[in-house]
Backbone bond lengths (Angstrom), bond angles and torsions (degrees), N, CA, C in turn:
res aa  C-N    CA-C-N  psi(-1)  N-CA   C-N-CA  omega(-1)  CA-C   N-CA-C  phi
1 X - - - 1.459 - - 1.515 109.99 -
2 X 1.350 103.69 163.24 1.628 112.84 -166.58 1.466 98.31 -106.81
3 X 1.621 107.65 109.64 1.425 91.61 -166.31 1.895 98.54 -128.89
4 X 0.680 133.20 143.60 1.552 159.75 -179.28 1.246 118.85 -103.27
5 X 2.037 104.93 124.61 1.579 94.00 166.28 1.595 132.77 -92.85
6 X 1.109 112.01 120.44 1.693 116.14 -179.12 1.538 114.05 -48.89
7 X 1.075 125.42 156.13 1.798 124.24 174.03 1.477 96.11 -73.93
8 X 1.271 131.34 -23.75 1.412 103.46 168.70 1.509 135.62 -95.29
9 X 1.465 104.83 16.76 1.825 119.01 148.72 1.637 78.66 111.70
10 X 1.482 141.59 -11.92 1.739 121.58 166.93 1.335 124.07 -78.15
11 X 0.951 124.82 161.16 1.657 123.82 171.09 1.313 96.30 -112.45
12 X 1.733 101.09 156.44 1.099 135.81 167.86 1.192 136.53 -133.77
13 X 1.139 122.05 144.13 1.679 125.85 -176.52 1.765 108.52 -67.51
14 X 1.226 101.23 107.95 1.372 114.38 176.16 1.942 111.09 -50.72
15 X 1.058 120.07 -64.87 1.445 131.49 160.76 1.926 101.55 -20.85
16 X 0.914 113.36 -68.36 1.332 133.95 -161.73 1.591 109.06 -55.94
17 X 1.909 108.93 -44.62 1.374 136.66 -164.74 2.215 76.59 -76.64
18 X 0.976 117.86 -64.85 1.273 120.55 -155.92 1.512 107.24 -55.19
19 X 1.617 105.00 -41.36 1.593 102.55 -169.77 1.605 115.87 -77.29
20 X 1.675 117.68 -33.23 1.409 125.60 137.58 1.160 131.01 -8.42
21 X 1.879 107.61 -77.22 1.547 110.18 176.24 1.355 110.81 -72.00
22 X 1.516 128.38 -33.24 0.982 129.38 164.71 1.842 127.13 -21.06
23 X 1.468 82.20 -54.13 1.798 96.47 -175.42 1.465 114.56 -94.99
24 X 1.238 109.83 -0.98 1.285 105.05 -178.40 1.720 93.14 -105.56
25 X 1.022 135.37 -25.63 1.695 140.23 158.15 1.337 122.76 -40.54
26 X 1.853 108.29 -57.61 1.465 129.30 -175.98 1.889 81.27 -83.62
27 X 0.887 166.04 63.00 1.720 160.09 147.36 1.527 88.21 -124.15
28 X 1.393 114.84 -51.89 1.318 114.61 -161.80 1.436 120.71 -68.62
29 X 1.383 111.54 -53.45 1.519 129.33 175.73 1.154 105.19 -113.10
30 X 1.314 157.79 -10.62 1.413 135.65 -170.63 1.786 116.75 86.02
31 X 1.325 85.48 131.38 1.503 94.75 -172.40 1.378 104.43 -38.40
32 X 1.307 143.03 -65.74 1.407 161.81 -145.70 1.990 102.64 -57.58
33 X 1.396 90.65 -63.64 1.629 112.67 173.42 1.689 118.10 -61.45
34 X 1.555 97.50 -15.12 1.585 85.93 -161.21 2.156 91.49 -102.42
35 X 1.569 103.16 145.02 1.902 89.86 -176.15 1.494 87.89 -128.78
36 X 1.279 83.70 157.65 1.494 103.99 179.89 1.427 121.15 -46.83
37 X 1.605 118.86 -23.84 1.336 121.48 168.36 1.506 115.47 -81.21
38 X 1.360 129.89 -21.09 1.637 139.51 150.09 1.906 89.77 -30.57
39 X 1.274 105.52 -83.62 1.308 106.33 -150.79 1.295 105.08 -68.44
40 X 1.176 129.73 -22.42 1.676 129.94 -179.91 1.947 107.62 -65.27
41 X 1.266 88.83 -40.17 1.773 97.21 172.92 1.507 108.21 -65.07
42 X 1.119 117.77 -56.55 1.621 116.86 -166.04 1.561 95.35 -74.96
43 X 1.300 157.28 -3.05 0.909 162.50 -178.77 1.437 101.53 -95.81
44 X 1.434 117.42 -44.17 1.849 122.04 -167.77 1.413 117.79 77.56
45 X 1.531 104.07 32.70 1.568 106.00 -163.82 1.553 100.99 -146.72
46 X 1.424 136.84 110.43 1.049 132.23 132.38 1.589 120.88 59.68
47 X 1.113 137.95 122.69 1.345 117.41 144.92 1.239 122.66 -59.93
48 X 1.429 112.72 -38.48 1.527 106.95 -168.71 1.534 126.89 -79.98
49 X 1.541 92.37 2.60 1.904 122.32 169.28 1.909 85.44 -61.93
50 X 1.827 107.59 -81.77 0.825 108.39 -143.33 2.198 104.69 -65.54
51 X 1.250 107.52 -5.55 1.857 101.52 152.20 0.952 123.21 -52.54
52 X 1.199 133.36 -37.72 1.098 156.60 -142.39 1.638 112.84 -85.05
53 X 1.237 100.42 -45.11 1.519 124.78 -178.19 2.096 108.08 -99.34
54 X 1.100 102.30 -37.02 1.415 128.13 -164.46 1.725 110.97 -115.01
55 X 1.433 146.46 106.60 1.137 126.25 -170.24 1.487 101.87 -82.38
56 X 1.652 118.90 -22.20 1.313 122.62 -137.29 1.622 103.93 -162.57
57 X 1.486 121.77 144.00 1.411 101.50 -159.19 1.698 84.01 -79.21
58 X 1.278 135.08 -45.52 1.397 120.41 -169.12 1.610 116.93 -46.43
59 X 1.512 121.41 -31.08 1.234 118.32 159.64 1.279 133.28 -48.42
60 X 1.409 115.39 -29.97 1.850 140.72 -172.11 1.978 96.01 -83.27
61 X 1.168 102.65 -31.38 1.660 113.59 -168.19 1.819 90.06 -94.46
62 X 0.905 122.46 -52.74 1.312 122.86 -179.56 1.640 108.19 -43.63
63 X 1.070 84.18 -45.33 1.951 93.97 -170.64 1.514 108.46 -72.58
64 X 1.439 122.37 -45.95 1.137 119.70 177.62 1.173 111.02 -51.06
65 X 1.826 119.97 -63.21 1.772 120.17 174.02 1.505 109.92 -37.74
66 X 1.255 132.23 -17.11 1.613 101.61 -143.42 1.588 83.79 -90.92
67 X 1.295 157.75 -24.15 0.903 115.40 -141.29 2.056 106.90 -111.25
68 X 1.723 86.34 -0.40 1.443 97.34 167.65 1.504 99.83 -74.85
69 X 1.664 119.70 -39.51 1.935 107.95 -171.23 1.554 97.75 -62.62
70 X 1.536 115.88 -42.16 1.900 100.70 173.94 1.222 115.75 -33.44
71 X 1.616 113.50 -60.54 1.419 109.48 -147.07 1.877 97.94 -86.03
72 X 1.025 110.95 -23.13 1.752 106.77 -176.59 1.801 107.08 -76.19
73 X 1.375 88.92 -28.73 2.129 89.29 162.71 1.060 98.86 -82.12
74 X 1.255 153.54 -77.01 1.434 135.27 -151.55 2.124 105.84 -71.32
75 X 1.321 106.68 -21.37 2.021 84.54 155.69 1.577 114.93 -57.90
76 X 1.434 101.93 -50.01 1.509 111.01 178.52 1.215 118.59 -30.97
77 X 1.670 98.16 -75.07 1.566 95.64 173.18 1.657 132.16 -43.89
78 X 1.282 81.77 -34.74 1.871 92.68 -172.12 1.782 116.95 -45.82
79 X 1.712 89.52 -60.20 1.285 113.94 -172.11 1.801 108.31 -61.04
80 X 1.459 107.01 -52.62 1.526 118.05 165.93 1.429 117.21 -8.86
81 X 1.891 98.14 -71.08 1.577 116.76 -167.36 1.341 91.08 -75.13
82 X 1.268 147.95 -47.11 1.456 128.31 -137.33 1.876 106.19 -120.46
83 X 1.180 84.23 -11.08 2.058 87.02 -176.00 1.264 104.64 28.20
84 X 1.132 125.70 87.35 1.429 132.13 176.05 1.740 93.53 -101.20
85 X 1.572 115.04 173.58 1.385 123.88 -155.54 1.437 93.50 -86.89
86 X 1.693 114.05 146.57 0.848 133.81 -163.29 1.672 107.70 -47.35
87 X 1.431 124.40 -49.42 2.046 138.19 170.27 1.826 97.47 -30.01
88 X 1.971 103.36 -63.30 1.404 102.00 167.65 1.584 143.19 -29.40
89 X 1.353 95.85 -65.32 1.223 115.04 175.56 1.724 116.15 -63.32
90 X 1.061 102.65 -56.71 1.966 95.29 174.19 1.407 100.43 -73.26
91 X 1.022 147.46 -14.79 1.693 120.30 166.80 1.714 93.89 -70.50
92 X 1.412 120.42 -75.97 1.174 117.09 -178.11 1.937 110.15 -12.22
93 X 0.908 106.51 -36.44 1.515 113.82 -139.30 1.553 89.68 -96.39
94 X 1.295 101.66 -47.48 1.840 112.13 -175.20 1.758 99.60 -69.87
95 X 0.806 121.07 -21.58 1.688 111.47 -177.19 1.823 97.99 -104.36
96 X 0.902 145.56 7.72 1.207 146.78 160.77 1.756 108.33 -83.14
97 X 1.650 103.58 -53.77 1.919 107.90 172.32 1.137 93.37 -72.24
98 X 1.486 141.22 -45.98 1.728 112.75 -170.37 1.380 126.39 -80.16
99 X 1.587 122.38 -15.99 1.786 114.18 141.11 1.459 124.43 -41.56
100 X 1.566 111.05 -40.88 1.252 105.63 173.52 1.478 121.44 -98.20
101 X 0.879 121.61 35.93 1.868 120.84 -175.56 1.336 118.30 -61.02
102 X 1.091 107.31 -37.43 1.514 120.15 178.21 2.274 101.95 -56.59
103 X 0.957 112.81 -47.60 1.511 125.10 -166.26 1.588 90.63 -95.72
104 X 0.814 130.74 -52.85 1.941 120.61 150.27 1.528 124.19 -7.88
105 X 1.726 96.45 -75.96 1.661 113.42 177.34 1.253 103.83 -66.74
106 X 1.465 138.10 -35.95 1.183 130.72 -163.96 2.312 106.65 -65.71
107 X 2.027 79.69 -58.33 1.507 68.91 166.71 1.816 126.74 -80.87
108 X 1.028 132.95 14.98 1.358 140.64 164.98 1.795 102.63 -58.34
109 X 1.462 96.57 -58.30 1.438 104.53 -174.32 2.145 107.80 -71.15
110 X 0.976 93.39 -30.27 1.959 94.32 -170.08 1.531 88.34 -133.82
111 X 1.475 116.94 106.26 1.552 115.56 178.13 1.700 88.97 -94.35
112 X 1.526 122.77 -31.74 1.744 129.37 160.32 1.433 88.85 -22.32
113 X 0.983 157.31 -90.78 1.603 151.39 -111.73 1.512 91.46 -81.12
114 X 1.046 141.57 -57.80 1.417 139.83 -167.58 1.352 109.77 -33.83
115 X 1.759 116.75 -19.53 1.716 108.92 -174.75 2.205 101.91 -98.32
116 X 1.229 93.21 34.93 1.820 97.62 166.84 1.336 93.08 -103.18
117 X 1.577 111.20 145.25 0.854 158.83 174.64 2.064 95.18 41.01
118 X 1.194 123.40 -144.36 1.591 109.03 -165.20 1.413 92.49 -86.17
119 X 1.651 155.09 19.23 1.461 134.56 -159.98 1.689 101.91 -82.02
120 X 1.017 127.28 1.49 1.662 112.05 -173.85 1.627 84.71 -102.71
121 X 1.133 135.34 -31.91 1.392 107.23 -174.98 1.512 106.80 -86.20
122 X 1.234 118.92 -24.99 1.516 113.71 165.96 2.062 108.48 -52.11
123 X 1.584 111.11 -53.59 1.571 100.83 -173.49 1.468 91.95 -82.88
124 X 1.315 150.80 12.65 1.765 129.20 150.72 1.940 100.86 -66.05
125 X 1.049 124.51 -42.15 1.158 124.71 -152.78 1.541 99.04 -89.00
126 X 1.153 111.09 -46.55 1.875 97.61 159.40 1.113 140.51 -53.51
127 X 1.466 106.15 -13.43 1.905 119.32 163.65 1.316 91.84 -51.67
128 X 1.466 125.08 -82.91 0.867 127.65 -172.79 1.727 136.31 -29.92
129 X 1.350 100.65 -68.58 1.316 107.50 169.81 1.420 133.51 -48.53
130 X 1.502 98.73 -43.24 1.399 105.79 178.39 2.141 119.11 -55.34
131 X 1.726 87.47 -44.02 1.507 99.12 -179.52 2.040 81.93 -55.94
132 X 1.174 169.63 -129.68 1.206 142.56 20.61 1.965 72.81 -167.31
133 X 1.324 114.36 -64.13 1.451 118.92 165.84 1.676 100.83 -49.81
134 X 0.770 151.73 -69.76 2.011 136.79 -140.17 1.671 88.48 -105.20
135 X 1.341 129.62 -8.14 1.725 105.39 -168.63 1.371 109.00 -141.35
136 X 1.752 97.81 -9.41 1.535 104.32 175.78 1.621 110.05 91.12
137 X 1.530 98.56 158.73 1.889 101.20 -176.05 1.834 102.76 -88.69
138 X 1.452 116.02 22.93 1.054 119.44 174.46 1.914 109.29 -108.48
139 X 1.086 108.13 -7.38 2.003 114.73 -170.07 0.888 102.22 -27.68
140 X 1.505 120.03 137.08 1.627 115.33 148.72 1.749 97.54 -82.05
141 X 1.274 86.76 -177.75 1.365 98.37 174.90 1.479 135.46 -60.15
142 X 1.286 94.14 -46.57 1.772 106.18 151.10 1.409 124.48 -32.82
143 X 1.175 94.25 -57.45 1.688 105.20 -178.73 1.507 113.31 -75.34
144 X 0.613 146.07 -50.64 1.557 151.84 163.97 1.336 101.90 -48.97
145 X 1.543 130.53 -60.79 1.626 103.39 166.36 1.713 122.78 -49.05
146 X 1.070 112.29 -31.24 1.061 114.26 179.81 1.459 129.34 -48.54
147 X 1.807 95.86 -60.70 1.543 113.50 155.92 1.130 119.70 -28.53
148 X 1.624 123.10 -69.07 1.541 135.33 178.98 0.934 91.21 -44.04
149 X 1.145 132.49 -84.40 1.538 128.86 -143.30 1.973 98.13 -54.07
150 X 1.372 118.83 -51.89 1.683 99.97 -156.66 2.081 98.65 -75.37
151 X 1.351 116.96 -35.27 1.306 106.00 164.48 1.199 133.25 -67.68
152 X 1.413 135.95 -27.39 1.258 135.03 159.32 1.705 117.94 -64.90
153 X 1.108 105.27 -39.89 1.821 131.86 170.40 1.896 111.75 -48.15
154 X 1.623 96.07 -53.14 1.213 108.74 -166.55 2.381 102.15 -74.51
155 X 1.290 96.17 -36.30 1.427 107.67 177.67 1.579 115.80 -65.33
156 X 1.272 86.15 -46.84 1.730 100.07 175.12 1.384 111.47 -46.58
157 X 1.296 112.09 -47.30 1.343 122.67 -162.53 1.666 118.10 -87.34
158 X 1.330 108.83 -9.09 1.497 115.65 147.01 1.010 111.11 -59.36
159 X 1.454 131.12 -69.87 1.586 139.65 -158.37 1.741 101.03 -59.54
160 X 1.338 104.04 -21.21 1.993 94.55 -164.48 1.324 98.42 -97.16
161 X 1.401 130.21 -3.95 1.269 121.98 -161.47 1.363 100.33 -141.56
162 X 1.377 148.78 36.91 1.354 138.93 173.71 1.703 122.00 -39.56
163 X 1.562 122.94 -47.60 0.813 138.66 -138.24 2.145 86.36 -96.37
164 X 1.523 113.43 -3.87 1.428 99.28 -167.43 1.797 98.29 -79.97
165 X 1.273 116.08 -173.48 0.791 125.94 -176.68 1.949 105.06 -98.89
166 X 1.767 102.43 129.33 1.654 93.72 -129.45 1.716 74.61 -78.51
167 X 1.253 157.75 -38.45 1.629 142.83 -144.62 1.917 90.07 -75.76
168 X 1.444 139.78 -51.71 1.205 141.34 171.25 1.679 108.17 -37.72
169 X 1.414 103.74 -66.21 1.488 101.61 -171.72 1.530 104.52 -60.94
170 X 1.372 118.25 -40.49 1.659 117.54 -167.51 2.067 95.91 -56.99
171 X 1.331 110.20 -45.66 1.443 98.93 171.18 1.522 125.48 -77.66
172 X 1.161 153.09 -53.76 1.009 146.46 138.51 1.288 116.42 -1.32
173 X 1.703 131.29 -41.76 1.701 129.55 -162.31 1.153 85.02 -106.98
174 X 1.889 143.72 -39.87 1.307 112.60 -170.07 1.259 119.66 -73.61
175 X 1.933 103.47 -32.77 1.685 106.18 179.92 1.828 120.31 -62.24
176 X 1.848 99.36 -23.97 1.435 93.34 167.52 1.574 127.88 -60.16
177 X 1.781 100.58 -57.43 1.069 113.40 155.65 2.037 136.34 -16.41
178 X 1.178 86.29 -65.34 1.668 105.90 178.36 1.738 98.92 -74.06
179 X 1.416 129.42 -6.63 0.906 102.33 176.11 1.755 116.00 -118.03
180 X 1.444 95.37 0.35 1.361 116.53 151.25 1.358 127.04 -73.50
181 X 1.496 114.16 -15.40 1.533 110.79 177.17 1.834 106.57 -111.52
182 X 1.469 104.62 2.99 1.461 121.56 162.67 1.453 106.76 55.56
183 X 1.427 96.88 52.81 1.655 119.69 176.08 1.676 109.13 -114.02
């Protein structure tokens, strides 16, 4: 590992420092707006540092998504095995998008970035699933819009509101939620 000494005598994973500022860059301006020399500056390092670590900016964007597709597959799974009641499941679900809010807003502003590395076919296949967890593999159509609307609704509403106070918003977005899926 590529490791660096900090002025306060720790090291750190350079990779790690990059994908950080990385996401806190693409939050700010949007993947599209934000260039690899943005983050090489706020870093104090080189572009050809951040090659080094990164071949390609979609690789740097790839990396940032992946660890929201971890955690939105392993809710998946969660909910899968245990089908807990619908209140369950969107809190579960709302504190999984509000760890990631920052990579939320980023794609709010550039939904384009979602096609780095495989994450857009990972979120095509959660359309799906998600309707199949909250409405069942029986939905009418009704219901499955419905779904969309309170899970996309409920995500959204991380990205628009960072600054709320997150246990208020977590109630406010699930009770919207739940009352978008008219449970």
């Amino acid at each position: 590992m590529d490791h660096e000494q900090r002025t306060d005598g720790r090291t750190t994973d350079m990779r790690e420092r990059i994908v950080d500022v990385a996401t806190e860059r693409f939050a700010a301006k949007g993947f599209a707006a934000t260039s690899l020399q943005d983050i090489a500056d706020r870093l104090g390092v080189t572009k050809a540092a951040l090659y080094y670590h990164f071949r390609r900016k979609d690789d740097l964007i790839a990396e940032v998504l992946a660890p929201m597709v971890v955690d939105v597959e392993d809710w998946f799974r969660r909910v899968e095995e245990r089908h807990p009641p619908p209140r369950e499941a969107l809190e579960s679900y709302f504190e999984v998008v509000q760890r990631h809010g920052a990579v939320l807003a980023a794609i709010a502003r550039d939904p384009a970035a979602l096609e780095a590395g495989d994450t857009a076919v990972h979120v095509a296949r959660w359309g799906q699933r998600v309707q199949t967890v909250l409405a069942g593999a029986d939905a009418t159509l009704e219901e499955r819009v419905c779904t969309t609307v309170a899970i996309v609704g409920l995500a959204r509403t991380v990205s628009l509101f960072p600054d709320a106070e997150v246990d208020e918003l977590r109630r406010i977005a699930v009770d919207a939620a739940l009352r978008a899926l008219r449970v």
